[in-house]
C-alpha distance (Angstrom), angle and dihedral (degrees) to the residues before:
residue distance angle dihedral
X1 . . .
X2 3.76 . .
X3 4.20 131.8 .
X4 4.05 113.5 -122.9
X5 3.98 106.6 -146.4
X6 3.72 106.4 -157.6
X7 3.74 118.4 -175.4
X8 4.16 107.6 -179.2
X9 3.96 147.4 161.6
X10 3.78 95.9 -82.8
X11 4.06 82.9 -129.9
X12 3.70 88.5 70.6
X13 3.26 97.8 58.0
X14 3.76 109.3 96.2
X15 3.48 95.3 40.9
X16 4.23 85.7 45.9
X17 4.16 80.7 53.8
X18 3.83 97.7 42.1
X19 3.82 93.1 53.2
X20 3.88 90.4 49.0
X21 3.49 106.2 43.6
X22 4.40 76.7 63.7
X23 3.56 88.9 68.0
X24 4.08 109.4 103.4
X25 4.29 104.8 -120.7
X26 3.56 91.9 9.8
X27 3.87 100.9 171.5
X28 3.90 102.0 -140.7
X29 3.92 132.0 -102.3
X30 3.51 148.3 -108.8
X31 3.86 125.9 -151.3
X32 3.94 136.5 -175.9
X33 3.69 135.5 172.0
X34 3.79 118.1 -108.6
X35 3.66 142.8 161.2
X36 3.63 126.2 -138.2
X37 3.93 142.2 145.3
X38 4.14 130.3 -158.2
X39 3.73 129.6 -176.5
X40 3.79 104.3 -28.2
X41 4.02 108.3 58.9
X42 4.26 117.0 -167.0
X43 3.78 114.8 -146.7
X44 3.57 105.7 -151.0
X45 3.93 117.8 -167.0
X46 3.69 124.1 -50.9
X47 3.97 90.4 -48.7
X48 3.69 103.4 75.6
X49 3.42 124.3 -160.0
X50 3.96 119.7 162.1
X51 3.86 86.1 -160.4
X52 3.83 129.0 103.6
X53 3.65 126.3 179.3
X54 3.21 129.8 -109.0
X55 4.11 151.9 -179.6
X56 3.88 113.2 -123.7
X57 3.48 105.2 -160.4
X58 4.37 107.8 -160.7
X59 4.12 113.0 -156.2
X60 3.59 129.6 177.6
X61 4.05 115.0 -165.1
X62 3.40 149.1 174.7
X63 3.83 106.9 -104.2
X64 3.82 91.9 -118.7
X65 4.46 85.5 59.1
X66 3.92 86.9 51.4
X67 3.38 105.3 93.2
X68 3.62 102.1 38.0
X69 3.73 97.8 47.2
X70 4.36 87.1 52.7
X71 4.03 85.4 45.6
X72 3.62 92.3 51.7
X73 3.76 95.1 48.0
X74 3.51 93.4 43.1
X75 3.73 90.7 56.6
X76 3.76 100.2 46.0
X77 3.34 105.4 26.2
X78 4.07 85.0 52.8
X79 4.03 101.1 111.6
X80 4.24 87.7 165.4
X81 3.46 99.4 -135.4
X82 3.97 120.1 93.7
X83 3.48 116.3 -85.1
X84 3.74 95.9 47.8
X85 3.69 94.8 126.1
X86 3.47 149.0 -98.1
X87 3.75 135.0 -108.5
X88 3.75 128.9 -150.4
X89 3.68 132.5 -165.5
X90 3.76 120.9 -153.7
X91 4.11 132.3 -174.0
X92 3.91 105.9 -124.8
X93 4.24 106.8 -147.6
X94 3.69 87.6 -159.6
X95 3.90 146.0 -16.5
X96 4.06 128.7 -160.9
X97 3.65 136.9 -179.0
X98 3.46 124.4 -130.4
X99 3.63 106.7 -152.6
X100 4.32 96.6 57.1
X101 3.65 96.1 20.1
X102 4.21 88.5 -122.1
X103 4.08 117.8 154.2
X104 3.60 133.3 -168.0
X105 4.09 133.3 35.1
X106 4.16 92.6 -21.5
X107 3.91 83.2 72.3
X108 3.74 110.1 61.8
């Protein structure tokens, strides 16, 4: 099982849901608001302020739903200018839910 990290232009984001919720078995989402910045830093008027919002989109998958989710996130979220986003993948050593006590792959 593995954790997709999506950081995008919060404008994307129903079209980024739309276009997953298509995907057979895909396991659901979480999203928050956040503000960030990387390399390339905007100054905008007198009141600077390095950050920029953001939507961080959380996903935990089945290994064999990795690759298409990232594809299809890469494509539509894809706004090609910089400061599109970013997208992480990260190995999950274990998962549980609360409610039935189950652990392992059932829970994502």
């Amino acid at each position: 099982m593995k954790e997709i990290r999506a950081y995008i232009e919060p404008f994307m984001l129903l079209k980024v849901t739309q276009t997953l919720l298509e995907i057979p078995d895909f396991p659901g989402m979480s999203v928050t608001d956040c503000e960030g910045f990387g390399r390339v830093k905007f100054i905008v008027g007198r009141d600077f302020s390095p950050y920029v919002p953001k939507k961080r989109i959380e996903i935990f998958a089945s290994d064999d739903l990795v690759e298409r989710i990232v594809n299809e996130i890469m494509v539509v979220a894809n706004t090609h200018q910089h400061g599109a986003g970013k997208i992480y993948v990260l190995d999950v050593v274990e998962s549980a839910r609360i409610s039935t006590g189950e652990r392992g792959e059932e829970c994502t």
